[in-house]
N, C-alpha and C positions, 0 to 999 in steps of 0.2 A: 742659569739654565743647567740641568742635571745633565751630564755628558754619559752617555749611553756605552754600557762598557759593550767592547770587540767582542763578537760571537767564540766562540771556544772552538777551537779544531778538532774534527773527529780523530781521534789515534787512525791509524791504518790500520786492515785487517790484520794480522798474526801472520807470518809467514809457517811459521811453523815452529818446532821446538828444537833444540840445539842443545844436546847435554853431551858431558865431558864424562869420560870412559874412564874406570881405573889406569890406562894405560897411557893417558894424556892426552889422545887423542879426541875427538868433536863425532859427535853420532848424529843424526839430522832425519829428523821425520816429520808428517805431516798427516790430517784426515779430512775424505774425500767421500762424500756420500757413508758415512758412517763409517768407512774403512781405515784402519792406518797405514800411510806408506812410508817406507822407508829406504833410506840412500840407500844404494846396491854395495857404497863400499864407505867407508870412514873417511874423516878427513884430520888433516893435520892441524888448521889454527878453526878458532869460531866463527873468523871472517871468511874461510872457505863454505862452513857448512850454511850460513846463512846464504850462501852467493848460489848455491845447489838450489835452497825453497826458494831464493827468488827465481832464477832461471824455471821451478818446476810453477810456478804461480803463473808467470810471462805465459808462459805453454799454456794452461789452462783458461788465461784469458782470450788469446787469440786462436783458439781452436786447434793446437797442433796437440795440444798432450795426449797421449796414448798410454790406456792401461798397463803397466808393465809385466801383468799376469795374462793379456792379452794374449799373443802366441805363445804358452804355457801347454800348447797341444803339440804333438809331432804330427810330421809332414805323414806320414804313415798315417792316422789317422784322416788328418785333417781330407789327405788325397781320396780317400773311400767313402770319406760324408760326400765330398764334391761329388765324386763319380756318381752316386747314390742320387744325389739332390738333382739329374740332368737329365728328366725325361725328356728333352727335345734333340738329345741324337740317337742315330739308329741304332739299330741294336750291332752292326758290325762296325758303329764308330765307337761304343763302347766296348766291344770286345778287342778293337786295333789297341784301344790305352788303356784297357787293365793289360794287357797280354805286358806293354812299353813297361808297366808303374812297376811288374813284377819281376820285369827281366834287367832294366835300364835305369830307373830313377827312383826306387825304395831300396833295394837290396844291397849289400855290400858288393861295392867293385874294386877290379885294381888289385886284387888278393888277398888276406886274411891279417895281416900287420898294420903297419903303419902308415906303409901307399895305400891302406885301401880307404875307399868315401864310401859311407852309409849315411845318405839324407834321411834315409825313413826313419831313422830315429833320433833327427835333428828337428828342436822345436822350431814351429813356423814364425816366431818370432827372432829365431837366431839366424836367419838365413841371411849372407851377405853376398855381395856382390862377388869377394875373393871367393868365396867354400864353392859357389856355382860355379867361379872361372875352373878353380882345382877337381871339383867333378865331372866339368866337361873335358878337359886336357885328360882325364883319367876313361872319361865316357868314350871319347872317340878312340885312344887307343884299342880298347878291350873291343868297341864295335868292329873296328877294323878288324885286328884278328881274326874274329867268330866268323866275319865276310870272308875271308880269306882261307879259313881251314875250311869251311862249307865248300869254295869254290876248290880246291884243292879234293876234296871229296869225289865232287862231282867229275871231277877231270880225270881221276884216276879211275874211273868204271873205263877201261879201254873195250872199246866196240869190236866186234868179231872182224880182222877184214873182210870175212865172204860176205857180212852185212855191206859192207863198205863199196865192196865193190860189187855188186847187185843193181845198188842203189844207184851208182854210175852206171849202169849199163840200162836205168831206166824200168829196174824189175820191182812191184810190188812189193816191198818185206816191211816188216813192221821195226819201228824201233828199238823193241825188247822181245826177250823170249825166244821161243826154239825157234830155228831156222828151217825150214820147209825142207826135207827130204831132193826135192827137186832143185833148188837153190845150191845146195850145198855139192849133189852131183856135179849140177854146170862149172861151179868152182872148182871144182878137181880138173873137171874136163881141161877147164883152161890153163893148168898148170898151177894150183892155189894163190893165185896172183898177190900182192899185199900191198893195197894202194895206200898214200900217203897219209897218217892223219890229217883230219879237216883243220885249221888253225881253231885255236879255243880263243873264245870270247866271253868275256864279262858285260854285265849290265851295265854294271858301273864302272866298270874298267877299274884295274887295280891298285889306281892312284887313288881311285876315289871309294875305296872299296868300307864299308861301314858307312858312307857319311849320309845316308837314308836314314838308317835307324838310329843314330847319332840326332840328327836333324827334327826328326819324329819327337824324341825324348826330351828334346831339348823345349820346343813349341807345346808339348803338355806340361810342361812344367813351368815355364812362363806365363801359359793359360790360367794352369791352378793359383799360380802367383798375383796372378790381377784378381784373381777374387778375392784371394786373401788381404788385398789392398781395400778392394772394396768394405772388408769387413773387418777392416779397421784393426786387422793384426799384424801390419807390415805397412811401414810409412812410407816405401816406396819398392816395385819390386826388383831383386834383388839380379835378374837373367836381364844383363845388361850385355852381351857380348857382340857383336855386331856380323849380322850373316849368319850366326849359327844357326840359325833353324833354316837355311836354306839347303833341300838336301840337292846333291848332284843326281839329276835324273838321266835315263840312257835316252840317246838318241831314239825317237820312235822310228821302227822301219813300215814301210807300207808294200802292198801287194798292187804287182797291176791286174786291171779286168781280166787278163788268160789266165794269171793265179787263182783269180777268185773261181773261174770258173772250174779248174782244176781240182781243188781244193774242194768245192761242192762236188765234183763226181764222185770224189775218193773219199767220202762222206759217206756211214751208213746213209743209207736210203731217208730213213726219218729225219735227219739233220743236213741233208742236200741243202733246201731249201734255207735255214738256219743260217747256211757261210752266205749266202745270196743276200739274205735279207740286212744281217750284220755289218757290210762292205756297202750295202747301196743305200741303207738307212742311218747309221751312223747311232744304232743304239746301244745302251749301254751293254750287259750280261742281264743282270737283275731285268732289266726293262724287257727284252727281246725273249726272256723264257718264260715273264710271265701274261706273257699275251694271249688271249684265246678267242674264240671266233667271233666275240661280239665288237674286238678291239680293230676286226679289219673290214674297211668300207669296197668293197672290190671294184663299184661303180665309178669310185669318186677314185681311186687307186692310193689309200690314205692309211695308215697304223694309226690307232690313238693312244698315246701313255700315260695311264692314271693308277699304273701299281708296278713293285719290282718285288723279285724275288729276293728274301734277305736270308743269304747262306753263311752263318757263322759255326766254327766246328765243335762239334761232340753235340749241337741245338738243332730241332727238324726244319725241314725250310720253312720258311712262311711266307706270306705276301702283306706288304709292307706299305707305306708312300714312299715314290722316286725319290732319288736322293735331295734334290731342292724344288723349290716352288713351281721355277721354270721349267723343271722336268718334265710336269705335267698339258702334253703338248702332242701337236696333230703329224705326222709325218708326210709329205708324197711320196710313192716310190717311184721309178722309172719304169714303163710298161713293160719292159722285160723282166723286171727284177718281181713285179706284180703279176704276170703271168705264170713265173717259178712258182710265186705261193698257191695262186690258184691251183695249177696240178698237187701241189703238195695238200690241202686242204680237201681236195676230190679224195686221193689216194690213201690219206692217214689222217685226219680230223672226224671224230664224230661228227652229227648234224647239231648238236646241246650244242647253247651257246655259248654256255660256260668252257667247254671243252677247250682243252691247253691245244696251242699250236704245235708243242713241242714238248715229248715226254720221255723217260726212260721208257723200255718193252714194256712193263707192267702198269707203266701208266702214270706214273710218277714223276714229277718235277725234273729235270734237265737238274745233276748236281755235275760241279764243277772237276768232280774226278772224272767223272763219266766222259765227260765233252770232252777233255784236256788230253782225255788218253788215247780219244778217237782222231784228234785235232793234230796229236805230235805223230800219227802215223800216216797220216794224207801232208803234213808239211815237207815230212822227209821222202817219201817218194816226189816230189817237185824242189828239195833240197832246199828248202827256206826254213830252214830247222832255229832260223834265227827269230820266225813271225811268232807273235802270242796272238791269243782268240781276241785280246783288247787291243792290238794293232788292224785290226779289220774295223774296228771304228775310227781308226786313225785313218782309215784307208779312206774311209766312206767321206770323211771332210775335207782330206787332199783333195779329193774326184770332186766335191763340190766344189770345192776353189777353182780348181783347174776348168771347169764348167763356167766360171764365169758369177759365182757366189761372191756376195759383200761378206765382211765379217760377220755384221748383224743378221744376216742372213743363216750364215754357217751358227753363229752361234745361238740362234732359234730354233736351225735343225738338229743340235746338239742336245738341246737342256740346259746349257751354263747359263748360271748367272750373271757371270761378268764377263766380258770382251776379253779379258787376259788371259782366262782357259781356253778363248776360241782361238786365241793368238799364237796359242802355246802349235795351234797343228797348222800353222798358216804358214809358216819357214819353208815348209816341204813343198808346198805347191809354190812357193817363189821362185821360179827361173825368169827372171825379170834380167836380173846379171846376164844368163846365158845368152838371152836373147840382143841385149846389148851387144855381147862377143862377137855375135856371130854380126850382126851389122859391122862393126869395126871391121872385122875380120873382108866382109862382103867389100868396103868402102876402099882397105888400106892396105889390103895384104898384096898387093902387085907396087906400090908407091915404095913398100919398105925393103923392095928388090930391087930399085932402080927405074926406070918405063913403061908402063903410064906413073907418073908422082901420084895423082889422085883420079880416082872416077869420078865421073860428072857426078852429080844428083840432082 
């Protein structure tokens, strides 16, 4: 019986090629889809340089290997295809992160030597976990700073005391600019009085002063990093910090109903109505300027939002979609706060349906210098020089909580997406605590004196 010879083994593929340098050293290369690649550096014996194409072999069997001409682009670039390739945000989310990429995360920070970091001309594929730590340690100093000389800015415009003391005395004057002839007499009259500065206050308070736009830079650059992961030019990404993109936001303050109403009288005429609808509706800016007569049901007492105003600077306004999906949504008003629009719609609204609810004299869009300049002159006469016009929507969701609003509720009446922006204004209408106190307080405050020990209940 003819005994059958053993099949022959197939050699293994070739790992790759392995040649000796004049210098004694092992050079180590391989090809890949018709390309050659080569070790990044030499090696010392041939059993090293073999050990490099098996490790690069391993990788390309189990799906980890990655180009090494892959991130061969700089973050400079790569960041402006990204921005480029994103028409699904708005055009003031893109104008928030080029304004970040130009001021914060491309350019050289930290100053002109050798503390300073320039990403933008760091390839996307050299980006490591340490260079991001060393740019943010570098990023939130320098933000801090510019927060702090801004605020130091602003501080140092010392106000006229006759403004000051006007203002206490309950007399109309405006924030800026010449002081009325008559103002200024009354002040002599009463001895040029020189009342105290008001205490200054920061947004962010001074501890925390940069860590917004720290925070900002930090989350678009983590953003642009996951795609860069996605696109298979960074095997993991590299803004590993923990907390960093959470910025410190200020406290919101809210107006009570006498505010609001204050604050609407002391409102040209045309934007009366405006602070009324903003505090009782809970809408955005964008949302509330670009409303016009088709968007109000006066029967049903309802606002509908299906477009916002998008005001980005040195660009005309336009009209846009609301910032998320849910934006797009029916409002109630309170019959008082719907009878203010009514006179306001009789008084200053064309009969065109299209016709804006609210405009500049000429007819023009409501832009944010315009309101803002009108808004810091009625806050300061009622001395709330602390409200912004986007705190009267803060207001509007307190007053609903405090009505007796669920969250899902509140955040229906908002536009948010998620329960956690509606949550973010739900703190303020919580006196749950207080109202506990004062039961304690009702229960035990004669016990902790001696007789009666406790009240019955």
């Amino acid at each position: 019986m003819t005994r059958r010879k053993p099949a022959a083994r197939r050699a293994p593929a070739p790992l790759g090629t392995a040649e000796q340098l004049p210098s004694g050293r092992w050079r180590a290369s391989y090809r890949k889809d018709g390309r050659k690649f080569t070790a990044p550096h030499t090696f010392a014996t041939r059993d090293e340089a073999h050990s490099w194409l098996a490790t690069e072999r391993a990788d390309r069997s189990r799906g980890l290997w990655r180009d090494p001409l892959a991130g061969a682009i700089t973050l400079e670039q790569y960041a402006r295809t990204w921005l480029d390739s994103r028409p699904d945000l708005g055009a003031r989310t893109v104008d928030s992160y080029r304004r970040s990429l130009h001021r914060w995360v491309l350019p050289r920070i930290g100053g002109d030597g050798r503390d300073g970091i320039e990403l933008g001309s760091v390839n996307v594929g050299d980006l490591t976990p340490a260079l991001v730590r060393a740019w943010y340690s570098v990023l939130y100093t320098e933000a801090q700073q510019s927060a702090r000389q801004r605020y130091d800015r602003e501080g140092s415009r010392e106000e006229h005391p006759a403004r000051r003391w006007a203002r206490a005395r309950g007399m109309a004057v405006a924030p800026t600019g010449r002081l009325s002839p008559e103002v200024l007499k009354a002040w002599n009259a009463a001895g040029t009085p020189v009342p105290p500065l008001p205490k200054r206050t920061y947004t962010g308070g001074p501890a925390n002063a940069g860590r917004t736009a720290a925070a900002h830079a930090y989350r678009l650059l983590r953003t642009i990093c996951n795609t860069a992961v996605q696109d298979e030019l960074l095997k993991s990404n590299p803004c590993q910090i923990a907390k960093a993109g959470s910025g410190q936001h200020r406290e919101r303050t809210t107006a009570t109903p006498a505010e609001v109403a204050q604050l609407a009288a002391l409102m040209p005429r045309n934007l009366a109505a405006a602070v009324t609808l903003a505090a009782w509706s809970g809408l955005r800016y964008g949302e509330l300027f670009a409303l016009s007569r088709r968007h109000v049901d006066l029967e049903a007492g309802t606002l509908r939002v299906d477009r916002a105003l998008q005001c980005v600077p040195g660009q005309p306004i336009v009209f846009g979609k609301p910032k998320t999906t849910k934006s797009n949504r029916v409002v109630h008003l309170p019959a008082f706060a719907m009878a203010a629009l009514a006179d306001h719609l009789e008084a200053h609204v064309p009969e065109d349906r299209e016709a804006l609810l609210f405009t500049l004299p000429d007819g023009n869009p409501v832009t944010s210098t315009y309101l803002s300049r009108h808004f810091r002159q009625a806050r300061a006469v009622i001395d709330r020089d602390d409200l912004t016009w986007h705190d009267l929507r803060h207001t509007g969701a307190t007053l609903a909580y405090r009505a007796g609003a669920s969250l899902p509720e509140v955040q229906a009446r908002l536009g948010h997406t998620t329960m956690r922006a509606a949550a973010i204004y739900a703190h303020a209408a919580d006196d749950s605590d207080r109202v506990l106190a004062e039961r304690l307080d009702a229960m035990f405050s004669t016990a902790s004196t001696g007789a009666p020990k406790l009240r019955a209940v």
